[in-house]
Steps between C-alpha positions, in 0.01 A plus 500: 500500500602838411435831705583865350580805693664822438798569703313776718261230652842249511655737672223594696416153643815269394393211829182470228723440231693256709194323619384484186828318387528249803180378374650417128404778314680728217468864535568773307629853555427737232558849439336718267248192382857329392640204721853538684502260727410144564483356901496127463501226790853403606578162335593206786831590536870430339587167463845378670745471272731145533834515379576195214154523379619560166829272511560367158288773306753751502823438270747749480772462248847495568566826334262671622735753664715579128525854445264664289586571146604861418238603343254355706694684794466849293140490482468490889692840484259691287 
């Protein structure tokens, strides 16, 4: 479900907007008639990263570390 407001009545109650976003809904901020903002419900949280998880999908050649051609070098320069 989406709710629109204009920033004045965002600003003027923002606990409604929260409310209104604890219980799952979308709502919009908009200025002018025009949307600028979007206040969206958290999502469950970041997931824990665990080290190896990608062992044996990442190959990295052994000359991976040669120096960069010269003219490939000039073109960071510009």
């Amino acid at each position: 479900m989406s709710i629109t407001m204009t920033v004045r009545e965002a600003q003027g109650d923002f606990s409604k907007v929260l409310a209104q976003v604890s219980q799952g809904a979308e709502v919009i901020i908009a200025e002018d008639g025009h949307p600028v903002a979007r206040v969206v419900p958290a999502s469950g949280g970041v997931a824990r990263r665990r080290p190896g998880s990608a062992a044996g999908q990442v190959v990295v050649h052994a000359d991976f570390d040669v120096p960069l051609p010269p003219e490939v070098l000039e073109s960071f320069e510009q």
